[in-house]
N, C-alpha and C positions, 0 to 999 in steps of 0.2 A: 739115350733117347735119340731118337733117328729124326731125320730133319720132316719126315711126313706126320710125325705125331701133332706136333705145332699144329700141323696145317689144320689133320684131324679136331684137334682141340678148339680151332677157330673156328671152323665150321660147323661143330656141334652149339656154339652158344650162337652162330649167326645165327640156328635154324632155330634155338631155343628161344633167343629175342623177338625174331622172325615171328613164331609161335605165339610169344607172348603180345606182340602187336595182333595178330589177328583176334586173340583172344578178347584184349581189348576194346580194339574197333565192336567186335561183335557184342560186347556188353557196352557199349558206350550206343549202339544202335538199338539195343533193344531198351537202352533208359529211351532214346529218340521213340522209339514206336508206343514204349509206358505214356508217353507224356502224349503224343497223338492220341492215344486211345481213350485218355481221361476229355480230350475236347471233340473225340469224336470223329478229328478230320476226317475224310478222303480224298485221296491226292487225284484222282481223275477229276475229281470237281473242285478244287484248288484254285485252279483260274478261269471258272467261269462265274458270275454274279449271284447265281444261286447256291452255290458250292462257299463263295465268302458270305453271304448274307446267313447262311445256315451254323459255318462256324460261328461267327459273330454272337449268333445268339445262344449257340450252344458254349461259348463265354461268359456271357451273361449269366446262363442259368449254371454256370460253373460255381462265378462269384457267389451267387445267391446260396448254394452248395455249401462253400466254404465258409461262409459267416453262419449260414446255419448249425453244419459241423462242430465248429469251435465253440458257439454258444452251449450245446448239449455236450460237446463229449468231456469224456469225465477225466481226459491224458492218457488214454491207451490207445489213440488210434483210431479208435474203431469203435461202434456203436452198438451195444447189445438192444434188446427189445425194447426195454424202459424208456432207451434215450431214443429209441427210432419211435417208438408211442409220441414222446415229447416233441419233436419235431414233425412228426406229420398230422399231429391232434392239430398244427396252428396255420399247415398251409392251407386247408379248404374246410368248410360247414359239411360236408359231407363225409370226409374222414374225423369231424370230430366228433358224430355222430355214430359210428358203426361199431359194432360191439369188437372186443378184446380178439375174441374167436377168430372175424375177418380181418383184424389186424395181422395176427400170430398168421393165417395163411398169406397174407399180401408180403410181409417179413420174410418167411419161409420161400417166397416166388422169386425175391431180389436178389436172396442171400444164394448167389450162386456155385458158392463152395463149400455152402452146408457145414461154414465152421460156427454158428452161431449166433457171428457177428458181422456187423457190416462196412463195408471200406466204403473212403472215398469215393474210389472208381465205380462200383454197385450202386452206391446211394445217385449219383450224378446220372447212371445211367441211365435211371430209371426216374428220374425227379420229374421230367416234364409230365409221364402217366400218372406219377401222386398227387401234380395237383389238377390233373382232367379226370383222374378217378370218378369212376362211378359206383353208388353201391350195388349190389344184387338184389333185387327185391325178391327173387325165388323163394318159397316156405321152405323148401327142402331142396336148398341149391349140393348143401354141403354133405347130407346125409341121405342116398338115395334110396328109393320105397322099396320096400321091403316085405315081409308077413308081419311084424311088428310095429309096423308103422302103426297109426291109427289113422283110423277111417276120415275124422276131421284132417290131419294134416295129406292124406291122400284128395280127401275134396279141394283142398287148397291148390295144391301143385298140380290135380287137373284144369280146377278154375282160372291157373295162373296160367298155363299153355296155352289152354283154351283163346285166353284173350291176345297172349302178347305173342305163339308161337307162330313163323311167318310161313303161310301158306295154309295155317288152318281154316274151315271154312268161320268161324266167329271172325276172322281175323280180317277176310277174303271181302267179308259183307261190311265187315265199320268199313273198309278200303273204299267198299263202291260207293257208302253214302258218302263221305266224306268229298271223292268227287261230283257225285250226283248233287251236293250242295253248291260248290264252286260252281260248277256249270246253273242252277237253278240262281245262284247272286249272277253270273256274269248273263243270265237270261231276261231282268227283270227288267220289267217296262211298265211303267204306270198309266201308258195307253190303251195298251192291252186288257181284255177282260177278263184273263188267267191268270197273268205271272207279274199279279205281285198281290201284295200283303191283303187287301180293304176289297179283293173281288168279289162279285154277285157266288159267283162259285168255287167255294174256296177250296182248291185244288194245291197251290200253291200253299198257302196255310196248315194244311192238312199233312202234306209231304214233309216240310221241314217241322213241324211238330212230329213226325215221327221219325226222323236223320236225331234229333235232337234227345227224342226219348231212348233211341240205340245208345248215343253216346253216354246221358245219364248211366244207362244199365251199365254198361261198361266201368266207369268211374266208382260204380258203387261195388261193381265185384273187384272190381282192384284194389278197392279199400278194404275191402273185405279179407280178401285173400293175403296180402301183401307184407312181408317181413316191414322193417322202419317208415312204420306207418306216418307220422310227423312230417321225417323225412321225404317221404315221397307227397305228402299233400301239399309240402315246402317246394317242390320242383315245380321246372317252368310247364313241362309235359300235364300236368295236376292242374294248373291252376289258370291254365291254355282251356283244359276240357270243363272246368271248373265254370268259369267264363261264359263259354258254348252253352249250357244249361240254365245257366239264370234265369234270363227270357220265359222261361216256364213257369218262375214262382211270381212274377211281377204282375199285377192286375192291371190291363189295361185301361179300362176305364177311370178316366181322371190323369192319369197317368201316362199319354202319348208322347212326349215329348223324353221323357226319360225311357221308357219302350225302345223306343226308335231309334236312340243314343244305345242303350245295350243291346238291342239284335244287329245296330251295325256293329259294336264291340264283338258279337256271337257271327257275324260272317267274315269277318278279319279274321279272328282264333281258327275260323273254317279252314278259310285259303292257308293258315301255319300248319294246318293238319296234313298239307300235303307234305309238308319236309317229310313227316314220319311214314309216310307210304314207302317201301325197301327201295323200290327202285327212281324213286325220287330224291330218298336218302344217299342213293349211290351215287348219282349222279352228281348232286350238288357237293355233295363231299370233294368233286376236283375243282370247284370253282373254291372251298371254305380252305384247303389246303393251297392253292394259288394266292389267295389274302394272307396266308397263314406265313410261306415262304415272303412275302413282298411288305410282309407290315411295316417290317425298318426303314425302309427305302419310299414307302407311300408316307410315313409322316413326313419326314425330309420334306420329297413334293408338296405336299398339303401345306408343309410350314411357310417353301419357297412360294407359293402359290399366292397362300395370304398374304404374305409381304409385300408381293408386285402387287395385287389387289387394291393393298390398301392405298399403294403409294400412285397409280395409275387411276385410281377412281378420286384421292382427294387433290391429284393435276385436273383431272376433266371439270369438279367440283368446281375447280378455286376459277379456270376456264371460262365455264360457262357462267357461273356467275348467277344464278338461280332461274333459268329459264327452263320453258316445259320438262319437265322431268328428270329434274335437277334441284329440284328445289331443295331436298335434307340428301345428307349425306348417306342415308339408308337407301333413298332412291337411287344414290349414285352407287352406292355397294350392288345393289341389286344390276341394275347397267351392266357393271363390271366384271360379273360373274358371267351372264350372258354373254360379254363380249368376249371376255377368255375363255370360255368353253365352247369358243367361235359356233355360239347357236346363233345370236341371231334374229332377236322375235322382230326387230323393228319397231315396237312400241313406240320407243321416243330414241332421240341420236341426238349426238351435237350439233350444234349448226355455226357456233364460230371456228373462224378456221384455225385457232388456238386447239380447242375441242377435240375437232375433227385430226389434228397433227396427235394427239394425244390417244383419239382410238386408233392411229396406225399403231402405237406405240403398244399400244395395250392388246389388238389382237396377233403381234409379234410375237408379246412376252408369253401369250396366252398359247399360242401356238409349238413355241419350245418346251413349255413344261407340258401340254401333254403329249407330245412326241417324246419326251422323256419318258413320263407314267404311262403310255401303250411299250414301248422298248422293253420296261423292265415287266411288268404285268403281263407281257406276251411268252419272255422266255422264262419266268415262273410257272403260266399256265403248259406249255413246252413239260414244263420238269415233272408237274402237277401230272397231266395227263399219261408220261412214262410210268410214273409211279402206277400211277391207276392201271397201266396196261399189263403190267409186270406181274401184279397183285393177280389180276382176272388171269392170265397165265397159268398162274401158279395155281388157282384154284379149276380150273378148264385140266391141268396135266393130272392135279392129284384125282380129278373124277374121271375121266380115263386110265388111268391106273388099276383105280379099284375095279372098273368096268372090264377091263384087260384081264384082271385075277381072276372076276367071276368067270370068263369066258373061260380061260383058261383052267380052271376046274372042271369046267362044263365038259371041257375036251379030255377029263384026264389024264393031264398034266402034259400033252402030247407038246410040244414046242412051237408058239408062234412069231410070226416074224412080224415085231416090231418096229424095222428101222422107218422114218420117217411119221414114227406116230409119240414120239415122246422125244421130247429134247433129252438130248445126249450130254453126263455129267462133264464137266470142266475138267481137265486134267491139272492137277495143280503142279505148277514146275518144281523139281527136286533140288535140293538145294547138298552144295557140298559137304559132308563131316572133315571137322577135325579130327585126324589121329591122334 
C-alpha cells in the first residue's frame, strides 16, 4: 500500500461525511420549512406587526386544529370522510346542514393529494374557509343543463341568475331601488309636502311601496327557486329582506306607533342592502379584512382602554364629589369616554382643581391609546389595501390575457408584442443538486 492510498482513503469519507452533513442539514431544513408551512408563516412579514398578528392567529386556529383532530381521528393520522363529516358537522349551522354530496365535494377540494384522506397540514389549511363556508344555493350548481334536465329545474337556475347574477338587468334594477331608498330616507322632511310618509300627495308613499314590492318579489323567487330552503330563510341576507317587507302586511290604522317602529326597522335593513351592491361589497371588504388583520391587537386596546376609563373616571368621581355632572358614576363613565376619545362636547367639566388635574390625566391616557389603535389600524389597513390591490391585479391581467388571445386569433396567430402589457413571470432561483 503506497503512502497516497491513506490519503485517498481519507478523503473519500471527508467528502462521504461531508455529504452526509449536507444531506442532513437539507432534511433537517425541510422538517424547518414542514413546520413553517403547517402555521403558515412568511418570512418577509416576520417582523412587521401584521405578519406576527397573522401568525398568532394562524396558531390559534392551529391549536383548535389539533384538539379537533385528536377528538375524531381514529390513530391513523389522518382523517377519512366520516371523521372530516364529524368535525366539520360541529364547526358552523351551515355545514351542518348541507347535504352529504356538498360535503364529499368540499372533502374532495381539501384533499389535495387525492389520497383519500386528510392530513393535518390540509385540514389546518383550509380550517379558517370551513368555518366562513357558505352554502351554494344554486338548483343546479353541481349538475350543469342539459337536454335532460327538466324544464322545472331549468326555470330554477334561470330564476336563480336572473336574481342573484351580477350585472343582470333584474339584478341591475333591485341595485337602483335599493339606492333610490337610501337616498328617499336620507331625503325626508316632515316639512315638506312630498317627502315624507302622511303627504297631501302621496308620492313618497307610493315610491317606496313599490322599492318594497321589488323586494318582496325578489325574496319570494328566491324561496322559490332555492336549494337549502330553511337554510337560506335562517341567514342574515333572508331575514334583512324579510324585515324590508313587513311594513306591507301591517294595517295602519290603530296601529301608528308600531308602523313607524317597523318601517324605521325596513329603512335600516335598506341602508344594509347597500353592503350587498358588488361594488360596495368590494370596497368595504378592505375596511372588514383591516378589523379582521387588527382584531388581536384592538381587544388588548379596548381592554387597556377600559381600565384607564374606569380608573380615571371613579378619580374625577370621587374629585368632584357630586357636582353638576357628576352626580352617578354613569355620568362620569360617560365624561370619560368623551374625554378619552379627546371629543370634547363641553357638556359639563370639572371645576375643582383636584378634577381638573385628573382631566389632564385622563385626556393624556386617552390620547396614548389612540395613537396606539390609529398606528396599528393604519398599517393593517396599509396591508389590507395591498392585498386588495394585488387581487384587482390579478384579475385586470387575467382579462387582458384573454383579450390578448382573442386578438391574437383575430390576427391568425401572427405574433404580438406584448412587453410592457403583462407583468413578466418571476424567475425562481435554481438551487444546487447533490451528486
Amino acid at each position: 500500500m503506497t503512502r497516497q492510498e491513506p490519503l485517498l482513503q481519507n478523503q473519500e469519507r471527508s467528502d462521504a461525511s461531508s455529504l452526509d452533513t449536507v444531506v442532513a442539514e437539507r432534511k433537517l431544513n425541510g422538517l424547518k420549512f414542514r413546520r413553517k408551512s403547517i402555521f403558515g408563516r412568511q418570512s418577509k412579514k416576520a417582523q412587521s406587526i401584521v405578519g406576527k398578528l397573522e401568525e398568532l392567529q394562524r396558531k390559534y386556529e392551529f391549536h383548535n386544529v389539533v384538539k379537533k383532530f385528536v377528538q375524531y381521528d381514529d390513530g391513523s393520522s389522518t382523517l377519512n370522510f366520516q371523521e372530516f363529516l364529524s368535525i366539520t358537522r360541529s364547526l358552523s349551522i351551515t355545514l351542518r346542514y348541507i347535504s352529504d354530496e356538498d360535503m364529499r365535494e368540499l372533502f374532495d377540494s381539501i384533499d389535495d393529494d387525492n389520497s383519500g384522506h386528510l392530513t393535518i397540514e390540509e385540514l389546518q389549511k383550509n380550517y379558517a374557509e370551513l368555518i366562513r363556508y357558505e352554502a351554494n344555493y344554486h338548483p343546479c350548481h353541481r349538475t350543469p343543463i342539459s337536454a335532460q334536465t327538466s324544464k322545472w329545474l331549468k326555470f330554477r337556475c334561470e330564476v336563480y341568475e336572473a336574481l342573484t347574477k351580477e350585472g343582470s338587468r333584474i339584478q341591475t334594477y333591485l341595485n337602483f331601488v335599493t339606492v333610490l331608498a337610501v337616498v328617499l330616507w336620507l331625503l325626508e322632511d316632515r316639512r315638506t309636502a312630498y317627502l315624507k310618509w302622511d303627504a297631501e300627495v302621496p308620492v313618497y308613499e307610493v315610491v317606496f311601496y313599490t322599492i318594497i314590492v321589488s323586494i318582496l318579489l325578489e325574496y319570494l323567487g328566491k324561496l322559490l327557486v332555492v336549494r337549502y330552503k330553511l337554510l337560506w330563510i335562517s341567514s342574515f341576507k333572508s331575514i334583512r329582506d324579510l324585515i324590508i317587507v313587513v311594513p306591507m302586511f301591517i294595517p295602519k290604522a290603530g296601529n301608528e306607533t308600531f308602523f313607524k317602529n317597523m318601517f324605521w326597522a325596513c329603512q335600516l335593513m335598506m341602508v344594509l342592502r347597500l353592503t350587498s351592491i358588488p361594488i360596495f361589497h368590494e370596497y368595504l371588504g378592505v375596511f372588514t379584512e383591516t378589523l379582521r388583520l387588527s382584531s388581536a391587537l384592538i381587544g388588548m386596546l379596548l381592554a387597556a382602554f377600559t381600565v384607564m376609563l374606569i380608573i380615571n373616571s371613579a378619580l374625577t368621581c370621587a374629585a368632584e364629589n357630586g357636582t353638576e355632572g357628576f352626580e352617578t358614576r354613569l355620568h362620569t363613565l360617560y365624561w370619560g369616554i368623551v374625554t378619552m376619545s379627546t371629543l370634547g362636547y363641553g357638556d359639563f367639566y370639572p371645576t375643582t382643581q383636584l378634577g381638573q388635574a385628573c382631566t389632564c390625566i385622563t385626556v393624556i391616557t386617552g390620547i396614548v391609546v389612540t395613537a396606539f389603535a390609529i398606528n396599528i389600524i393604519g398599517e393593517c389597513f396599509n396591508e389590507a389595501l395591498d392585498r386588495y390591490l394585488a387581487r384587482k391585479n390579478d384579475i385586470v391581467s387575467k382579462n387582458l390575457l384573454k383579450s390578448l388571445m382573442v386578438l391574437d386569433d383575430a390576427h391568425e396567430g401572427d405574433d404580438l408584442n406584448m412587453d410592457g402589457l403583462m407583468d413578466k413571470p418571476r424567475k425562481r432561483k435554481s438551487t444546487d443538486c447533490v451528486a
